[in-house]
Every structure is written in C-alpha cells, then in structure tokens.
Backbone as a ProteinNet text record, in pm:
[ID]
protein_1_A
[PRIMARY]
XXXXXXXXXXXXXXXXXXXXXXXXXXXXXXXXXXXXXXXXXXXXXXXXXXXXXXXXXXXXXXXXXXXXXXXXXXXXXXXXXXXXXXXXXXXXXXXXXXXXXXXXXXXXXXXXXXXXXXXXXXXXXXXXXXXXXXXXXXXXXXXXXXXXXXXXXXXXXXXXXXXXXXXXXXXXXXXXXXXXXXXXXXXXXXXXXXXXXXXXXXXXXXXXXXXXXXXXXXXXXXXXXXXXXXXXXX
[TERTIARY]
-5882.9	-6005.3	-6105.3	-6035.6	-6166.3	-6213.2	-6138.9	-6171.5	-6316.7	-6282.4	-6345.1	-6503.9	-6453.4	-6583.2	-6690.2	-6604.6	-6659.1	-6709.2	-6674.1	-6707.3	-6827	-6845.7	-7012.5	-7100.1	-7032.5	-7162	-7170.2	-7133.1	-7147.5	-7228.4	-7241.6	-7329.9	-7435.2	-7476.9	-7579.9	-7692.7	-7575.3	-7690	-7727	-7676.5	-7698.4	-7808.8	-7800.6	-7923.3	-8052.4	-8029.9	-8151.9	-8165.3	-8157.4	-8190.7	-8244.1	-8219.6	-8325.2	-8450.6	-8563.4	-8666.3	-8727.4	-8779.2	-8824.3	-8919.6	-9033.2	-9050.2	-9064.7	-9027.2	-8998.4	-9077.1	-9087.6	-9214.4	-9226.7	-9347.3	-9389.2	-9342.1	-9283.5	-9215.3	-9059.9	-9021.3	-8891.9	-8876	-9003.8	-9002	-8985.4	-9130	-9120.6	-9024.2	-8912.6	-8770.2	-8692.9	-8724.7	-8582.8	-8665.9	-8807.3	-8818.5	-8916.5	-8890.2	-8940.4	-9031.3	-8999.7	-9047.8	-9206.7	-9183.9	-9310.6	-9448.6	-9363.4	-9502	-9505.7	-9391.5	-9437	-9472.4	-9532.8	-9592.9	-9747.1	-9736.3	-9901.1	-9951.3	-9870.6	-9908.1	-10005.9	-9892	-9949.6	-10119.3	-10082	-10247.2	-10341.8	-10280.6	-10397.8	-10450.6	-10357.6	-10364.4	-10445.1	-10465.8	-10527.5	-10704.7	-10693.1	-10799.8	-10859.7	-10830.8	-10921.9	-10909	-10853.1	-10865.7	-10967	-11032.6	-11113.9	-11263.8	-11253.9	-11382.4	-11461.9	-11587.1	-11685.4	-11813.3	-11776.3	-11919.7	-11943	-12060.1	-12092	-12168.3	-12129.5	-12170	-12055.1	-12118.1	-11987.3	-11875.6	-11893.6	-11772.2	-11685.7	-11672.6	-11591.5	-11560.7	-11659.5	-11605.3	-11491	-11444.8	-11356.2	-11247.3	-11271.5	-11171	-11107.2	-11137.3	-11104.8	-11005.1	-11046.4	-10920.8	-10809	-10831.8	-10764.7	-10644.2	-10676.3	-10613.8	-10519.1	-10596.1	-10521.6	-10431	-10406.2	-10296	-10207.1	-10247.2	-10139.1	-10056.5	-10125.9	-10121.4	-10038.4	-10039.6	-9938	-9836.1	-9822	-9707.8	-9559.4	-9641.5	-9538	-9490	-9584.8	-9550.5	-9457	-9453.4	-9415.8	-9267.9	-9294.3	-9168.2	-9048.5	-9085.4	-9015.8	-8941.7	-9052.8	-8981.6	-9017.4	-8988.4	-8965	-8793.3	-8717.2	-8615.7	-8611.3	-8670.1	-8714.4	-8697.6	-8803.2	-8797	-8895.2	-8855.2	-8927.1	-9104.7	-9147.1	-9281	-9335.4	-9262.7	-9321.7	-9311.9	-9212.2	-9175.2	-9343.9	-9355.6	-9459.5	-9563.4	-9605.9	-9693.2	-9730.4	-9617.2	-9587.4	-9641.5	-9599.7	-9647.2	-9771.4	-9810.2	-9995.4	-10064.8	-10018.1	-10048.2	-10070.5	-9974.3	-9967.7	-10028.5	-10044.5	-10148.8	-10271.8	-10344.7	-10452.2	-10499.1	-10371.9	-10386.4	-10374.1	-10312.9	-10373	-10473.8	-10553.1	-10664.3	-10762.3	-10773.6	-10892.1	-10802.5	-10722.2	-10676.6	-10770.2	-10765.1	-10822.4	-10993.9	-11049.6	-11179.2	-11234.1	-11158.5	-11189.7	-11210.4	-11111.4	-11085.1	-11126.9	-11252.5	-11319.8	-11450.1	-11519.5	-11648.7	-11751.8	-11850.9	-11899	-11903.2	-12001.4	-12028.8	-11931.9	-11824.5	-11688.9	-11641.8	-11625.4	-11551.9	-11603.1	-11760.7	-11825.5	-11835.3	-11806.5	-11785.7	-11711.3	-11561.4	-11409.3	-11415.9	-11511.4	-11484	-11569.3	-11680.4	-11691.7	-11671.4	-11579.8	-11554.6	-11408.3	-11308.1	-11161.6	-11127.9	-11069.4	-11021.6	-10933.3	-10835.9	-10743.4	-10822.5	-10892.7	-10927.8	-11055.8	-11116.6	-11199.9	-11074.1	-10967.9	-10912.1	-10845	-10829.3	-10763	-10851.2	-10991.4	-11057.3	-11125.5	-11106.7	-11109.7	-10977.3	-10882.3	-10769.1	-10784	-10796.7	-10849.1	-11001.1	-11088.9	-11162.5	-11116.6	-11067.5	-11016.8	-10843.5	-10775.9	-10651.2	-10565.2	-10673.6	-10685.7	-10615	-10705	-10637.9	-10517.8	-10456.7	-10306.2	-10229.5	-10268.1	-10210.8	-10205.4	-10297.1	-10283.5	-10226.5	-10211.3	-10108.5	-9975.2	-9897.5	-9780.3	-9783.6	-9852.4	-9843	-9771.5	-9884.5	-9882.3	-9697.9	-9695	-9522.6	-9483.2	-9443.2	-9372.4	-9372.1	-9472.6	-9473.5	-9407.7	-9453.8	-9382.9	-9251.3	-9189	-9030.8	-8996.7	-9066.5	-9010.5	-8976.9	-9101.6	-9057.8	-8960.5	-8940.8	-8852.4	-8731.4	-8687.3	-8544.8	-8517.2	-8687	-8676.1	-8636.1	-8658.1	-8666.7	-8792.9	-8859.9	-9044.1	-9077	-9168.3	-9245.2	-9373.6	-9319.8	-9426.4	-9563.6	-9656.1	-9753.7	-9848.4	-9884.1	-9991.8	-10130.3	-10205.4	-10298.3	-10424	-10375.9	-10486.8	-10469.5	-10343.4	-10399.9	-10474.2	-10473.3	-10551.3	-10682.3	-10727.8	-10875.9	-10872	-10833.5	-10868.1	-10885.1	-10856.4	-10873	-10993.1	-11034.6	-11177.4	-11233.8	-11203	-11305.7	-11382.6	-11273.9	-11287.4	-11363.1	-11317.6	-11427.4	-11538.1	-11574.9	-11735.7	-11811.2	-11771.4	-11803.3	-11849.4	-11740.6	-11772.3	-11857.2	-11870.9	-11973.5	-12118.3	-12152.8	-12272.6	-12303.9	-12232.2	-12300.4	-12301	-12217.3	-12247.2	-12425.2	-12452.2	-12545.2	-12668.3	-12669	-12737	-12769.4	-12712.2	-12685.1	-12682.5	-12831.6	-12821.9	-12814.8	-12730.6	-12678.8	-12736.6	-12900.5	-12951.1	-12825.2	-12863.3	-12800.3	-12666.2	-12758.5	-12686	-12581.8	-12575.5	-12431.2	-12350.6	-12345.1	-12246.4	-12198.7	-12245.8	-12182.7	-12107.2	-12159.7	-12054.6	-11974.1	-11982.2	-11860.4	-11773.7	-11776.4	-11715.5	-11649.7	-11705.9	-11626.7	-11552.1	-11574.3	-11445.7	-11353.8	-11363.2	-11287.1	-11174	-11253.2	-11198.2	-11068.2	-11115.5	-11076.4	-10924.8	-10948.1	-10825.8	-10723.1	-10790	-10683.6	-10581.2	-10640.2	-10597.9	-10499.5	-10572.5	-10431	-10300.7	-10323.1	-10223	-10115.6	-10196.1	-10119.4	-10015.9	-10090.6	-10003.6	-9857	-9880.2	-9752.1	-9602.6	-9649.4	-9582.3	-9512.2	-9625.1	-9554.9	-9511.3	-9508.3	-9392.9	-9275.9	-9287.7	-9146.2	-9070.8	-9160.9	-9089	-9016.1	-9124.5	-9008.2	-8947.3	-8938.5	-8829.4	-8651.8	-8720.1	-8605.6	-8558.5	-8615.7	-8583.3	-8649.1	-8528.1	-8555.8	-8555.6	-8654.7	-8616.2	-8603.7	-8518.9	-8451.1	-8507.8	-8527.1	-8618.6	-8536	-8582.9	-8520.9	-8535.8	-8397.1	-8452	-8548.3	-8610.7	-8730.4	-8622.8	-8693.5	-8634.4	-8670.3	-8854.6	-8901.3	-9009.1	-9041.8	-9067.7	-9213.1	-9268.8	-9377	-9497.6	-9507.6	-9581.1	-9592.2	-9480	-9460.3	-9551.4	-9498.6	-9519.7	-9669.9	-9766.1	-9882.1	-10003.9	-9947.3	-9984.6	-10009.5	-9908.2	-9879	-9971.5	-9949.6	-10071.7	-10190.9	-10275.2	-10392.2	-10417.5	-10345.9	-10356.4	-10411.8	-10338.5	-10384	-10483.5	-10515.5	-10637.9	-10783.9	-10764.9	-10870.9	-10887	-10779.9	-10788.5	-10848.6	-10833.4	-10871	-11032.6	-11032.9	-11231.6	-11288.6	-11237.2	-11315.5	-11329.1	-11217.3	-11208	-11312.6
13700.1	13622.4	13696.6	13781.4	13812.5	13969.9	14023	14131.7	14065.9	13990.3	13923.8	13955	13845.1	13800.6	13929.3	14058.5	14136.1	14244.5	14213.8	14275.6	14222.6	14072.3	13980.1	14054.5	14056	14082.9	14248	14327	14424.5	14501	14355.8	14314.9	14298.1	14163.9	14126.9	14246	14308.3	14364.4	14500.9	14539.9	14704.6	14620.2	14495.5	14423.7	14435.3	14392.2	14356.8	14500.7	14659.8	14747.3	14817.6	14798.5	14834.8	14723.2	14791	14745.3	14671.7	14527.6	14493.5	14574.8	14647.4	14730.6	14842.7	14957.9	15092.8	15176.4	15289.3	15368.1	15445.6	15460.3	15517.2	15631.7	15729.7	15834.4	15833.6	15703.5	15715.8	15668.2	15519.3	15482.4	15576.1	15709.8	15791.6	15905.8	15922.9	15982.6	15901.3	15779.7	15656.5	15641.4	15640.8	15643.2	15770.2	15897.6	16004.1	15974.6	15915.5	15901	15805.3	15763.8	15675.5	15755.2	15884	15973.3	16051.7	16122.2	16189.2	16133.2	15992.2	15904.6	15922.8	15902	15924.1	16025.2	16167.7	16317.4	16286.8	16256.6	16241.7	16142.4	16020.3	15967.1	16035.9	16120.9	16224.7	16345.8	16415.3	16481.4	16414.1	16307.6	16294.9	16230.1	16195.2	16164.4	16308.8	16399.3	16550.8	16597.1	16618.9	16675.8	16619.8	16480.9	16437	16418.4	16457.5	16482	16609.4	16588.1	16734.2	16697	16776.8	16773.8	16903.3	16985.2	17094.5	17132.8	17107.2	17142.4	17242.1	17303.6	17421.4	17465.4	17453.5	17516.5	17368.1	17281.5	17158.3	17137.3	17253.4	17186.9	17301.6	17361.3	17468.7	17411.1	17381.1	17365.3	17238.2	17103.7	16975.9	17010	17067.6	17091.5	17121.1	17247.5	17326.9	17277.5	17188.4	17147.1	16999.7	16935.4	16837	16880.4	16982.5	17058.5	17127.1	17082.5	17146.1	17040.2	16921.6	16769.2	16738.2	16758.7	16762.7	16786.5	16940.7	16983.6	16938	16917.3	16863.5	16753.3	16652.5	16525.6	16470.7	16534	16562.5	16647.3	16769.5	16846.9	16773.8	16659	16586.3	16449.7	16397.7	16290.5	16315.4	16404.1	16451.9	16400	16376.6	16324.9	16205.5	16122.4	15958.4	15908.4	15997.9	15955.2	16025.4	16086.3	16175.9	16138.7	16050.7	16046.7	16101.8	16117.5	16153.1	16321.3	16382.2	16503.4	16580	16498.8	16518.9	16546.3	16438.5	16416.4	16533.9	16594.3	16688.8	16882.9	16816.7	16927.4	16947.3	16814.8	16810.4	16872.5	16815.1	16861.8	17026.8	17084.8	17230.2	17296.1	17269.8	17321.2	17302.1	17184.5	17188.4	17268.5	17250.5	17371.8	17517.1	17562.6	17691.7	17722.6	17628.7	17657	17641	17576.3	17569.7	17692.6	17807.3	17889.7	18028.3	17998.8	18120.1	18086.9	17972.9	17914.7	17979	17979.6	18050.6	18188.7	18249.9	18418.1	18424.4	18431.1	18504.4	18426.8	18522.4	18525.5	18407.1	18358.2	18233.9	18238.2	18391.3	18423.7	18438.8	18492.3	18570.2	18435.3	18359.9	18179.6	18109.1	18133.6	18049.4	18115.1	18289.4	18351.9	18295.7	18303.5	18268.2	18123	18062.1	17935	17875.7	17989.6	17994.3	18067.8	18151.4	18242.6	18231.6	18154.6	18136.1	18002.8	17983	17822.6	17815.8	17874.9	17834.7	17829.7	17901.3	17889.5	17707.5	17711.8	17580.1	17471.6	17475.7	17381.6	17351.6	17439.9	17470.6	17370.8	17445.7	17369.2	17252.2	17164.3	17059.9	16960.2	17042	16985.2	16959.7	17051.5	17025.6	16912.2	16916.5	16811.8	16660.1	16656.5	16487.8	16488.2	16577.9	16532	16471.5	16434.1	16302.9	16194.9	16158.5	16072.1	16072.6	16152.8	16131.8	16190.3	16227.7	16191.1	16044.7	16006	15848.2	15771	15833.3	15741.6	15753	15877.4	15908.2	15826.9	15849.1	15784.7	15677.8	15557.4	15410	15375.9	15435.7	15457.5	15507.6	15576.7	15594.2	15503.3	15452.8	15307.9	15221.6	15161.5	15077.5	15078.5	15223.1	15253.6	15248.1	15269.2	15226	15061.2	15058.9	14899.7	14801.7	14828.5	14803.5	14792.1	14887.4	14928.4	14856.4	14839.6	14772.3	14621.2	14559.9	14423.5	14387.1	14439.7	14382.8	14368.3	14283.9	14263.9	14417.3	14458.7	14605.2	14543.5	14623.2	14556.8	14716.2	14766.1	14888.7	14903.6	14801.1	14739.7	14856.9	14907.3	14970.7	15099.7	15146.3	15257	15261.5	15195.7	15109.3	15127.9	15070.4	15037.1	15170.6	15271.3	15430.8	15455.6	15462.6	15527.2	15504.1	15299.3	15282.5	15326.2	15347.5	15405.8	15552.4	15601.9	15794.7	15786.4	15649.8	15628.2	15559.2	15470.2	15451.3	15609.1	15650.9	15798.6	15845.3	15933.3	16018.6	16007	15883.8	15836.2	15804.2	15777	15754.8	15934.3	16003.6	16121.5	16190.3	16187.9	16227.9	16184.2	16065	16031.6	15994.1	16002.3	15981	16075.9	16135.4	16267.4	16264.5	16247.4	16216.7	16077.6	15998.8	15877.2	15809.4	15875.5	15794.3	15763.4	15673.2	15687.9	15559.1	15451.9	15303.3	15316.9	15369.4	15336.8	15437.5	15542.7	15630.4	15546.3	15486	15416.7	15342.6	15197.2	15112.1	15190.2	15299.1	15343.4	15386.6	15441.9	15479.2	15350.7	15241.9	15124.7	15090.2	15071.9	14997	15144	15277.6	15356.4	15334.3	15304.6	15254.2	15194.8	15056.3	14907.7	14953.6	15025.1	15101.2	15188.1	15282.6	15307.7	15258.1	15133.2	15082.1	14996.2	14942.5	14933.7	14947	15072.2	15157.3	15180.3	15182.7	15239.6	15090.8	14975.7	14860.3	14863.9	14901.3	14931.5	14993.5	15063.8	15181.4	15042.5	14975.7	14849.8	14769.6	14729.2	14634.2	14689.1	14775.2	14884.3	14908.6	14906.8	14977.3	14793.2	14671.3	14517.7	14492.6	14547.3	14536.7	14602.3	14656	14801.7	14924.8	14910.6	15015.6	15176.2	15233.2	15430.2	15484.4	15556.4	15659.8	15813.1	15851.5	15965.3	16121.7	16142.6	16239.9	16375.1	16489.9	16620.5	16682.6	16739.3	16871.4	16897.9	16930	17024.6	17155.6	17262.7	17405.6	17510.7	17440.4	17522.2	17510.9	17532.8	17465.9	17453.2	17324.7	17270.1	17380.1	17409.7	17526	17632	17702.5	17802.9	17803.5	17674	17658.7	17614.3	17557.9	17548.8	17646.4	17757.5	17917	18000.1	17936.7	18066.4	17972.3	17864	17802.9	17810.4	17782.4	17801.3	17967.4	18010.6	18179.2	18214.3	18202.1	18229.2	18168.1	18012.3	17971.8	18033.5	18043.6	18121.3	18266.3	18349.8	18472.1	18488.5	18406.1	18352.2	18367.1	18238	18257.1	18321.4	18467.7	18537.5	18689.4	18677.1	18768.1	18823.7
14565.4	14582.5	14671.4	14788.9	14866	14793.4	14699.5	14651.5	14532.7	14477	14381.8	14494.9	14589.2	14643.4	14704.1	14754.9	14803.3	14639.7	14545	14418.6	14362.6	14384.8	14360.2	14464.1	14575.9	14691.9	14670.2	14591.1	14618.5	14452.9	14362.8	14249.1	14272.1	14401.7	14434	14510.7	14600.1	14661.8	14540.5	14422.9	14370.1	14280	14209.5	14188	14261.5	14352.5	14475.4	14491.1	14495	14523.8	14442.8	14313.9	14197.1	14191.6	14190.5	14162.5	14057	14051.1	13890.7	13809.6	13920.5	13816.4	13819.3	13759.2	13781.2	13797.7	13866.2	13841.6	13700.5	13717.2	13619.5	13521.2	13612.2	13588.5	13580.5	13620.4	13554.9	13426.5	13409.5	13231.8	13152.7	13215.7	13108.9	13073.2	13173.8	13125.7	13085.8	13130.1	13012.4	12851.2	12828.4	12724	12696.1	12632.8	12616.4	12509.4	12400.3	12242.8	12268.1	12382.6	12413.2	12451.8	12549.2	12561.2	12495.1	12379.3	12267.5	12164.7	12137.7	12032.7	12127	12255.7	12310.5	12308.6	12301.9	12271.5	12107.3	12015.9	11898.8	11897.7	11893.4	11942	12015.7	12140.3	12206.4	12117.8	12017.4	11972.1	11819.3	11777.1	11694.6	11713.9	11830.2	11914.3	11882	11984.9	12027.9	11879.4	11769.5	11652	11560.5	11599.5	11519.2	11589.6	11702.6	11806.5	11768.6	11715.6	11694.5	11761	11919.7	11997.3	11981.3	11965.2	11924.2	12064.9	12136.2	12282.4	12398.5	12494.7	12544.6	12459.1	12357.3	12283.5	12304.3	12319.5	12321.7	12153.4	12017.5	11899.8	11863.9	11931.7	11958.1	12016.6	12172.3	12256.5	12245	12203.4	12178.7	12040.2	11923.7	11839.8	11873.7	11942.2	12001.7	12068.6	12183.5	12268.6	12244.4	12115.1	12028	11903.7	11843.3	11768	11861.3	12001.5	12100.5	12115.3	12146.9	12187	12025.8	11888.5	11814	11804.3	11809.1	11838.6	11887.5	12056.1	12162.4	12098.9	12053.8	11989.5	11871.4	11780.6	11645.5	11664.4	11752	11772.7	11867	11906.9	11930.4	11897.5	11789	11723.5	11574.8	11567.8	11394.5	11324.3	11411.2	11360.9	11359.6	11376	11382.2	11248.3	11099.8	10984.6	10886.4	10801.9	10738.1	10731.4	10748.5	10709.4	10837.9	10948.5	11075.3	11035.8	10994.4	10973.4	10825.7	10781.6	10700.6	10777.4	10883.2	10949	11040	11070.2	11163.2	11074.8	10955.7	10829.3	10829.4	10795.8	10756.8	10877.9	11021.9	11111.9	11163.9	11100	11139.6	11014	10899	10829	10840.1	10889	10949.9	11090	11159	11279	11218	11131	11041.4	11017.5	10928.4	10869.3	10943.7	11109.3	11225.1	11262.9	11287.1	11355.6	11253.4	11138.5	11034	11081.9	11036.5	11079.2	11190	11306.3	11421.9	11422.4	11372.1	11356.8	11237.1	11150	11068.6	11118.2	11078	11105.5	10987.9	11053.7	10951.3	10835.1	10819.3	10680	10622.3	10639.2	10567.9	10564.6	10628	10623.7	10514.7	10459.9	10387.9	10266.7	10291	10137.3	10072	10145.3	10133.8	9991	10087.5	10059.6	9916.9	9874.5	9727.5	9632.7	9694.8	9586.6	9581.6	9686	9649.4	9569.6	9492.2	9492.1	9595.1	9567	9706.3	9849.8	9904.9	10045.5	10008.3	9909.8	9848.3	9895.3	9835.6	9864.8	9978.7	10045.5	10172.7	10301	10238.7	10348.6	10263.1	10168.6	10170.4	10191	10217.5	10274.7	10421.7	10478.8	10639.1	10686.2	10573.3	10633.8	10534	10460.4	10376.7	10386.2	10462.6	10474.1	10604.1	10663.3	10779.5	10696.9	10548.5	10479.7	10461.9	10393.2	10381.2	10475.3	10628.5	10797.4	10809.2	10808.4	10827.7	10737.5	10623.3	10496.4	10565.4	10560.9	10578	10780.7	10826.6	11013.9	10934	10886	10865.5	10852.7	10694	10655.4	10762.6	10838.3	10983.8	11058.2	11104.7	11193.1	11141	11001.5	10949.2	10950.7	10946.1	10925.6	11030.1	11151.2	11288	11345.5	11302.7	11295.3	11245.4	11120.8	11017.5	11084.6	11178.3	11227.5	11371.8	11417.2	11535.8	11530.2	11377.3	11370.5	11364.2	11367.4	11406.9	11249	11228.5	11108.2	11121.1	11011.6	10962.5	10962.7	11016.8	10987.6	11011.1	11153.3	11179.2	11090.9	11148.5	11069.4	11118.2	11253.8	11332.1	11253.1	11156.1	11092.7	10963.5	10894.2	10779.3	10801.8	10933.1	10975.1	11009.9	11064.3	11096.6	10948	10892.3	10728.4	10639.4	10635.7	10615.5	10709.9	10857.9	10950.9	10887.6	10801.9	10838.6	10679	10599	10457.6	10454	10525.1	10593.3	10649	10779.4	10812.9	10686.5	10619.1	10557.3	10408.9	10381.6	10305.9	10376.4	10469.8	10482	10544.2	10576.9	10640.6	10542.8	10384.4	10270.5	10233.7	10211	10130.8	10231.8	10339.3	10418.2	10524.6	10585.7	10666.8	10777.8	10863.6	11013.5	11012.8	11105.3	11133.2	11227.9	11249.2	11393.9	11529.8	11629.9	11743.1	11710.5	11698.8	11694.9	11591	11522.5	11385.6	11436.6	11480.1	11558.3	11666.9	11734.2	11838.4	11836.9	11740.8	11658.1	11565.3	11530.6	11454	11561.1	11676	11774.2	11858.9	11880.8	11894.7	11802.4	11721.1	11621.3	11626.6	11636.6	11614.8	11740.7	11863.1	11959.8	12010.4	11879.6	11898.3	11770.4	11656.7	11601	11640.5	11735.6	11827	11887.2	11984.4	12102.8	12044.1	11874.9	11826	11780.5	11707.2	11714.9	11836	11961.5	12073.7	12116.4	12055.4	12130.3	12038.7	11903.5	11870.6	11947.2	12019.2	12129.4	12224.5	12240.2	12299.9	12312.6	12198.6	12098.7	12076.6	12057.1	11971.9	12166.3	12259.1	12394.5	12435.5	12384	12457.4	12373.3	12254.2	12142	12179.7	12296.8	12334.7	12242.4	12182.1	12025.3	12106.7	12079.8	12099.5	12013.1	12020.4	11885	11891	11777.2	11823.9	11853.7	11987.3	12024.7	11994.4	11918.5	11939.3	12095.8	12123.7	12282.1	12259	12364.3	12427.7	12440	12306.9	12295	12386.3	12358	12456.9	12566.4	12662.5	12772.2	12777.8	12787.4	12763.3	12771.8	12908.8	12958.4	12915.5	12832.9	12775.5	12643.4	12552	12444.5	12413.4	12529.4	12572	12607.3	12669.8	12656.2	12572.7	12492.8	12376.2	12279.5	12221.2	12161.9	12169.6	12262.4	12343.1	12333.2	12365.3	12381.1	12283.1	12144.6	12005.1	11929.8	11988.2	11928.5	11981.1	12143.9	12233.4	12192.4	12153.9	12113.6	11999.3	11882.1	11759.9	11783.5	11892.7	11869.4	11933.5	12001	12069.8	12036.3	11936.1	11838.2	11753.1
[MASK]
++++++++++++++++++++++++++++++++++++++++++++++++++++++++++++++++++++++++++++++++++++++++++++++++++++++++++++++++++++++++++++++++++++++++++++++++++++++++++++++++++++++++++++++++++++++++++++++++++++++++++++++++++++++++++++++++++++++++++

C-alpha cells in the first residue's frame, strides 16, 4: 500500500512538472511533418511572387524551390501525390534554373523555335495547375487516414484564384491597382486556409511519415542558392 501510494505521488508530481503548453521548439521536434508542410506553403508562396524590383523576381523563386525541397524531401513518403508534387516541383525549379543561365534573347529564341523548350516553359508558367491538383489529392489522402472528412477547399479556391489571374492579364493586361489587391486578399484568405489544415491534422494527432534529413539543412541550402545565384550572374 505505501509503495502504491508513493508510486501516485510520484505520478502526480512528473504530471505537474511538464508543462500544459510546450514550447515552441519542442512541438516542432515532436511534430517535424508540420514544419515541413509549412516549408512547402512557404515555398509555394515565394514561387508564385513576381516583384520585378531588386532582383526579388530572381531571388523570391529562388529561395522558395529551396523552401520545396526541404519540404517535399521530407514528406515524400506520406503518399504518392505528395511525391508527384515534389516532381512538378523540381522541374519547375529546372526550367527557372535554365531561365536564369541563358541569356533573354537566347531564352526567347529557344522558346520559338523548340517545341520542346515551347512546352517546357508553358509547363512552368500553367503547371501550378496540376501542383495544386495533385497538393488537393494529398491533403485529402491525409486526411482520409486521419479520420477527418476530406475536404481542402482552400486549394480549389488557389486554382480559380491562378484562373481568374491568368485570364484577365491574358485579355486585359495591366490590372490597374484595386483588382490586384483583392486578388491578393482572397489569395490570402486561401492560403490561411490551407495552412489550418496543418491544424486539424496536428488535434487529430495524426503524423505523418517524415523521411531522415540526409543532408544537412545548411548544406543543402548553399549548394541550392549557390547554383541558382551562379545561374543568374552568369
């Protein structure tokens, strides 16, 4: 009995010494897949940003096919549509890596006198679309497993987002100030949904299965960057 009793009190207090809520940095080593799902959203954020100012329509790609990488190279074993995702991803980081390292004219020869390079780079500017097809199916399949009703409605609305866009700057061209803005809010308001998914799937308790880190963030960040910067200065 008094072993018992000194076995509760010695319950109570390892209770009472963990904290209700954790810091920050330990969530994010108990759940890794949470900040390599926010790599991916960061990385699709900066890949779809074109400010043509300081070189930011350079360095924002750049630094979001880095922001892929990490992301993707880590939860690519989760479920093949992520592994796709992770595909589409690095062929578009190809074809902004060639973009960079040839020269305009030679980029714009390329591009009427090849079919293949024609299609290449209409793959890189309309294959956002089927990134966000294959995401959606990933979420959904995450969900699916979590128990959650599929739904990722916020990637849907990114997709008419990127088919409003690219139709009115087709047939219309400059977009004045006010409709860029509201397109930039609702692009916003699609995001933020997307990201609450992350948070459903994290009080669901559902993990998903992260590959090792092969190679070390910093490393693999250098050497990326290195070659896209070398690329455009080339």
């Amino acid at each position: 009995m008094k072993q018992r009793v000194e076995e509760n009190g010695f319950d109570s207090w390892l209770e009472s010494s963990v904290p209700e809520i954790l810091p920050d940095e330990i969530v994010k080593q108990v759940t890794p897949w949470k900040k390599a799902m926010g790599q991916v959203l960061t990385g699709f954020v900066m890949t779809s940003l074109s400010l043509d100012i300081f070189y930011l329509d350079k360095i924002l790609p750049a630094v979001g096919y880095l922001f892929f990488f990490w992301g993707f190279s880590a939860v690519f074993r989760e479920n093949r549509w992520f592994r796709i995702c992770g595909g589409i991803a690095a062929a578009r980081g190809l074809f902004f890596l060639v973009k960079l390292w040839l020269p305009a004219e030679v980029f714009l020869e390329l591009i009427y006198t090849k079919t293949v390079f024609l299609f290449a780079a209409g793959f890189y500017t309309y294959g956002v679309f089927v990134f966000l097809l294959f995401f959606w199916l990933g979420l959904r399949t995450v969900q699916q497993k979590a128990g959650l009703p599929p739904h990722a409605k916020g990637v849907l609305v990114l997709m008419l987002w990127y088919l409003v866009f690219y139709l009115l700057r087709t047939f219309f061209g400059y977009l004045g100030l006010l409709l860029p803005v509201a397109l930039f809010v609702v692009y916003a308001f699609a995001v933020q949904s997307v990201a609450k998914i992350m948070k459903e799937l994290e009080d669901a308790g559902y993990v998903m299965d992260i590959a090792p880190t092969r190679i070390h963030r910093l490393i693999s960040g250098i050497c990326i960057l290195g070659i896209f910067f070398a690329a455009a200065l080339l």
